[in-house]
C-alpha positions in Angstrom: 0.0 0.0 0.0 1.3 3.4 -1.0 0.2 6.4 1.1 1.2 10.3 0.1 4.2 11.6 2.5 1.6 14.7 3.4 -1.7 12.6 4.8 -4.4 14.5 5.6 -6.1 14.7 9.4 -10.0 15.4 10.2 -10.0 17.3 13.6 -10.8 20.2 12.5 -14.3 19.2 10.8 -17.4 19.3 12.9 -17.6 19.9 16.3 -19.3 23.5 16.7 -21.4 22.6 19.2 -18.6 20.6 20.8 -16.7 21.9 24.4 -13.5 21.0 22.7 -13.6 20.1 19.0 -15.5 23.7 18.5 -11.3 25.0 19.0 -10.1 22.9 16.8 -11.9 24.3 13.2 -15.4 23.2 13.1 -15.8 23.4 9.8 -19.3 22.6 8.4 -19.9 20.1 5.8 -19.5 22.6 2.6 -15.6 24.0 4.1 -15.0 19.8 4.9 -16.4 19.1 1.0 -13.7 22.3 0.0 -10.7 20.8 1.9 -11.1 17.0 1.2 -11.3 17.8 -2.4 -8.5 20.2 -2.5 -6.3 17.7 -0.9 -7.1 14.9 -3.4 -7.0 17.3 -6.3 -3.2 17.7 -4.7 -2.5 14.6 -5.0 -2.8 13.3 -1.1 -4.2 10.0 -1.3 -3.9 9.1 3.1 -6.7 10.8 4.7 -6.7 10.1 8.8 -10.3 10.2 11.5 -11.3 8.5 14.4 -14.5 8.0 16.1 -13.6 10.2 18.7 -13.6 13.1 17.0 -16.2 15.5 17.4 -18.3 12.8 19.0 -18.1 11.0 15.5 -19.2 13.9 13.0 -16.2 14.0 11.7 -16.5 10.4 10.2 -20.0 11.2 8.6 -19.0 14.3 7.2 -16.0 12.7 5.9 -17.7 9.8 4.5 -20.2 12.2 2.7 -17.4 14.4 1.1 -15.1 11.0 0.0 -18.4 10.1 -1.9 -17.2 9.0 -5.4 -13.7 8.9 -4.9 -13.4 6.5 -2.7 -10.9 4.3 -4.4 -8.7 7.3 -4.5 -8.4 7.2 -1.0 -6.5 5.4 1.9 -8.8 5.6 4.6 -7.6 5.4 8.2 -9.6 5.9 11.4 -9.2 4.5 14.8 -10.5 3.7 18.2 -9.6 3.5 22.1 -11.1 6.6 23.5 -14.7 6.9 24.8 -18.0 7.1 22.2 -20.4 7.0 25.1 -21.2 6.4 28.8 -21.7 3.1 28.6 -18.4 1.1 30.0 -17.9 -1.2 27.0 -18.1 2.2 24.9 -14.3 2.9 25.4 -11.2 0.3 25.3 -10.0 -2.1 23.0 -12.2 -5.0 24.4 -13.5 -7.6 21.5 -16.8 -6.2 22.2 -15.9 -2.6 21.8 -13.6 -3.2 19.0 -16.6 -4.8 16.6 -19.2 -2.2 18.0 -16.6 0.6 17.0 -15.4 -1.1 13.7 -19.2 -1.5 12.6 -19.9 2.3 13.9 -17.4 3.9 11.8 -18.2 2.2 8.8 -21.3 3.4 9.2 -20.6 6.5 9.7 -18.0 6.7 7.0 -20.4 5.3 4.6 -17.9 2.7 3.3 -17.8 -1.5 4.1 -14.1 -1.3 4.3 -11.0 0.7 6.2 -8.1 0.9 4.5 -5.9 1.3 8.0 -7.8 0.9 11.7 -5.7 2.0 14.3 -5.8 1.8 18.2 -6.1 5.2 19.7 -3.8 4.2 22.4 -3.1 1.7 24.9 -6.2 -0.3 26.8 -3.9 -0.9 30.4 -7.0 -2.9 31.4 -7.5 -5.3 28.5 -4.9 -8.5 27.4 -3.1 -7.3 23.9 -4.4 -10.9 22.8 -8.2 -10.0 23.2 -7.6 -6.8 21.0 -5.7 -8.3 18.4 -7.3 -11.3 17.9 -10.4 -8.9 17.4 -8.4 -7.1 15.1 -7.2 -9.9 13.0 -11.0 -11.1 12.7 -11.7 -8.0 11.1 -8.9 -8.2 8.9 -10.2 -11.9 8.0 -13.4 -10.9 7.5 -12.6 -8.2 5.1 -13.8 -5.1 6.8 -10.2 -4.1 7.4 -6.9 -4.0 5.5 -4.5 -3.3 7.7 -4.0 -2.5 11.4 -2.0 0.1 13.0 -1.2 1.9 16.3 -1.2 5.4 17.8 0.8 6.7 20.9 2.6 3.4 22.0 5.6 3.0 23.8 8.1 0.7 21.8 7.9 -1.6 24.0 4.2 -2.3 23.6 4.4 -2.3 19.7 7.3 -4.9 20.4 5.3 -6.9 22.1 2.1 -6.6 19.8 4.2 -7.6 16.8 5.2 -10.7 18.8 1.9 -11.8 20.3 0.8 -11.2 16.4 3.8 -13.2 14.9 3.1 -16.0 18.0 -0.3 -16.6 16.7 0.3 -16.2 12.8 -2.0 -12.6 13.1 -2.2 -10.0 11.1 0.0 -7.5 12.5 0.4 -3.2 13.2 2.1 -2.4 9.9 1.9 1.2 10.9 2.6 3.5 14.2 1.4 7.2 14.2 3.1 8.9 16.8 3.5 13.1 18.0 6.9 14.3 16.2 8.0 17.9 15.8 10.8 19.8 15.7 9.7 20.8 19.4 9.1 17.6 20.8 12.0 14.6 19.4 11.0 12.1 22.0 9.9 9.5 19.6 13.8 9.2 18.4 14.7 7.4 21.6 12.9 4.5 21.3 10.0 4.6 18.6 12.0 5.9 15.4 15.0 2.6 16.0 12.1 0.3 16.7 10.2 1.2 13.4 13.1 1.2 11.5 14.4 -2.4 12.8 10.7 -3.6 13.0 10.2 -2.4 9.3 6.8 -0.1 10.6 5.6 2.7 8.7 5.9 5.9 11.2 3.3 8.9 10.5 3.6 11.9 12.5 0.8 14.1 14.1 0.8 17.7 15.3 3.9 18.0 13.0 3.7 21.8 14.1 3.4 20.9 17.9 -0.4 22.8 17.8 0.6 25.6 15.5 3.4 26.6 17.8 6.0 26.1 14.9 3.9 28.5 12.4 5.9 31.4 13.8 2.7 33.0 14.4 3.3 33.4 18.1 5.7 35.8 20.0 7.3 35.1 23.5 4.8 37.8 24.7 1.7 35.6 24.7 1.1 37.7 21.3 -0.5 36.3 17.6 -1.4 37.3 14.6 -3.6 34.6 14.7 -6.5 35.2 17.1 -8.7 32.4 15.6 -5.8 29.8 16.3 -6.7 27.2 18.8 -3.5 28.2 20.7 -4.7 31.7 21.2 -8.0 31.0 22.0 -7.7 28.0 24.5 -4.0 29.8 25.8 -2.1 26.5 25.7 -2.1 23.3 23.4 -2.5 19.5 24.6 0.9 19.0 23.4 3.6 19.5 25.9 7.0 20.5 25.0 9.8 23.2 26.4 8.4 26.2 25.2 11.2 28.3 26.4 13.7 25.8 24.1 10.6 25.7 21.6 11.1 30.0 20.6 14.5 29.1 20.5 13.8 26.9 17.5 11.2 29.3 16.2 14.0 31.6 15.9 16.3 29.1 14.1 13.4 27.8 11.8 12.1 31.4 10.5 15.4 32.0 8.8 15.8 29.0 7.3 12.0 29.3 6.1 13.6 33.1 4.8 16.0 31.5 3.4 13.9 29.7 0.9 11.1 32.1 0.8 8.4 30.1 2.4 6.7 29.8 5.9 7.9 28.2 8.9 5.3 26.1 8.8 6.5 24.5 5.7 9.8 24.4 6.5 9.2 22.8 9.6 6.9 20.1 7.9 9.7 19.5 5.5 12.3 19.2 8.0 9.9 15.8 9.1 9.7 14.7 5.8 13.9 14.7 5.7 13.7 11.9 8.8 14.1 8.8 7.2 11.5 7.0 9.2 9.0 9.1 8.8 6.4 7.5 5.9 3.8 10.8 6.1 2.7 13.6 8.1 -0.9 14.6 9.0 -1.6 17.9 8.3 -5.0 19.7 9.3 -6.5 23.2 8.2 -9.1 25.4 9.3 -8.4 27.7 5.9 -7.7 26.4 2.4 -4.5 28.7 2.1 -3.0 26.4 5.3 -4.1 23.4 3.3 -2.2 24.2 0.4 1.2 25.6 2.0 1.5 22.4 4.0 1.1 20.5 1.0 3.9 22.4 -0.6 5.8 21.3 1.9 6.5 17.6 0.1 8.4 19.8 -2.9 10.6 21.7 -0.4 14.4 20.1 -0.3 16.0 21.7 2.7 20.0 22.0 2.0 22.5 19.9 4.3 23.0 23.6 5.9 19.1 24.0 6.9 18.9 20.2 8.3 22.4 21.0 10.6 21.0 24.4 12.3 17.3 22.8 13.1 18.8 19.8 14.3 21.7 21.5 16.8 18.9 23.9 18.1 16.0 21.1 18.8 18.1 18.5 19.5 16.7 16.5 22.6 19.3 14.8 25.3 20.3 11.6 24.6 18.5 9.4 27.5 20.0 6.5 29.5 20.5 3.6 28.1 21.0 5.1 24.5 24.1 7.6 25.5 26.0 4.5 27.1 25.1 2.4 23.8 26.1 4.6 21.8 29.5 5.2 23.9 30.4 2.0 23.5 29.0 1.2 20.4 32.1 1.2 18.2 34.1 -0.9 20.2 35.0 -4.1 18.3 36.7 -7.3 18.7 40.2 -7.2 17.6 40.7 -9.1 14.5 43.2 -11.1 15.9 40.9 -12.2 18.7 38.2 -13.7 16.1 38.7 -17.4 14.8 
């Protein structure tokens, strides 16, 4: 399966009447029809939802503006999170899984999901309940892959060998929070993809619209509408005191090439060489369309080398005593 490296993300549509989802866009059904269509037109073909958001309108008014072109699309939602206040209406239980599978197909208006993800980790039910749920639906036809979202390595690891254990189908893809702001996922999730051979796809690639350069170390905007400026802080947590730092860092290079630091900082993702795509959302069309752009943008060896010394991350414990003694080798004389 091929997927576009910019993939397109569905929190911004629906929601108005929503506590939380009414900050995130809440675009109506004519503005969602605009932006799906623009985005295919561009030639992005990976188009992310889950049932979660905005209570599930952003499914239906997906599903109605794919209409047609469904075959041009590689449709991935996902589930975990609560749908309802019912107890099986959250988790990755067998139950919940089928209910949820069968929900969003509905509401996507489509008998099949091109990826289904898990929204994130169910500490309360076995990893074999919730893929062998998974690998029905996979059997069955209602699914074509299966994927993850915000795992630790560790429980990826051991999905992929509960799958392998039990000849399963198996998470073929992780989506994970990356950002020039926030490089956690490169001490354990970006090596494990690579060895494990997983497709990595990155959301809030601008850490909440923190790396638009549209915010000053004042608090100030020129961007009222932004969910940043009108909720004050985004779910995503980072340093933000290192994060103006690389604002500063990533608005010339952006200068340099005459283009936004959104842009460049989407780009500078798209130069990792695990990352497979990165979700981009839009409240505007002109967002839409400069994060796009961001696939033809070649950053230069010089670009790569300041955004990387300025966001660099420590190296955590036990990757800097690995990588200490990682060259060592046995003397050539020693070896039979």
């Amino acid at each position: 399966m091929w997927v576009s490296e910019i993939s397109l993300g569905t929190m911004t549509f629906g929601g108005k009447d929503h506590p939380v989802y009414r900050t995130m866009g809440a675009l109506g059904q004519e503005q969602v029809n605009q932006v799906v269509g623009t985005a295919l037109d561009a030639g992005v073909n990976f188009i992310d939802t889950a049932d979660v958001y905005a209570d599930g309108e952003s499914e239906e008014m997906l599903g109605r503006a794919i209409g047609q072109r469904r075959r041009d699309v590689v449709l991935a939602t996902k589930l975990m999170a609560p749908v309802g206040s019912g107890p099986n209406d959250q988790g990755l239980s067998r139950l919940h899984v089928m209910r949820a599978l069968e929900d969003s197909l509905r509401r996507l208006k489509t008998d099949y999901v091109d990826l289904y993800q898990i929204h994130n980790y169910d500490h309360v039910t076995p990893l074999e309940e919730t893929l062998s749920a998974l690998d029905d639906a996979v059997r069955q036809g209602k699914v074509r892959y299966i994927g993850c979202s915000n795992l630790a390595a560790w429980q990826i690891s051991k999905a992929l060998g509960i799958s392998k254990l039990h000849n399963q189908a198996k998470f073929v893809a992780n989506q994970t929070h990356y950002s020039l702001v926030s490089r956690d996922a490169e001490r354990d999730l970006v090596p494990m993809a690579e060895d494990e051979g997983l497709s990595l796809t990155v959301w809030s690639p601008l850490a909440g619209g923190f790396l638009s350069g549209k915010f000053d170390r004042g608090g100030m905007t020129t961007e009222q509408d932004s969910r940043r400026a009108q909720v004050g802080v985004d779910f995503v947590q980072f340093d933000e005191e290192k994060g103006f730092k690389v604002v500063d860092v990533l608005r010339v290079v952006a200068a340099r090439h005459e283009v936004s630091p959104s842009r460049a900082a989407i780009a500078w993702l798209l130069a990792q060489r695990a990352v497979t795509s990165v979700i981009v959302g839009a409240r505007k069309l002109e967002q839409l369309t400069d994060n796009i752009a961001a696939s033809d943008l070649a950053l230069t060896e010089q670009d790569l080398a300041e955004l990387d010394e300025v966001s660099r991350p420590p190296v955590a414990y036990p990757n800097w005593i690995q990588q200490a003694f990682g060259p060592a080798r046995i003397p050539a004389s020693n070896v039979a």
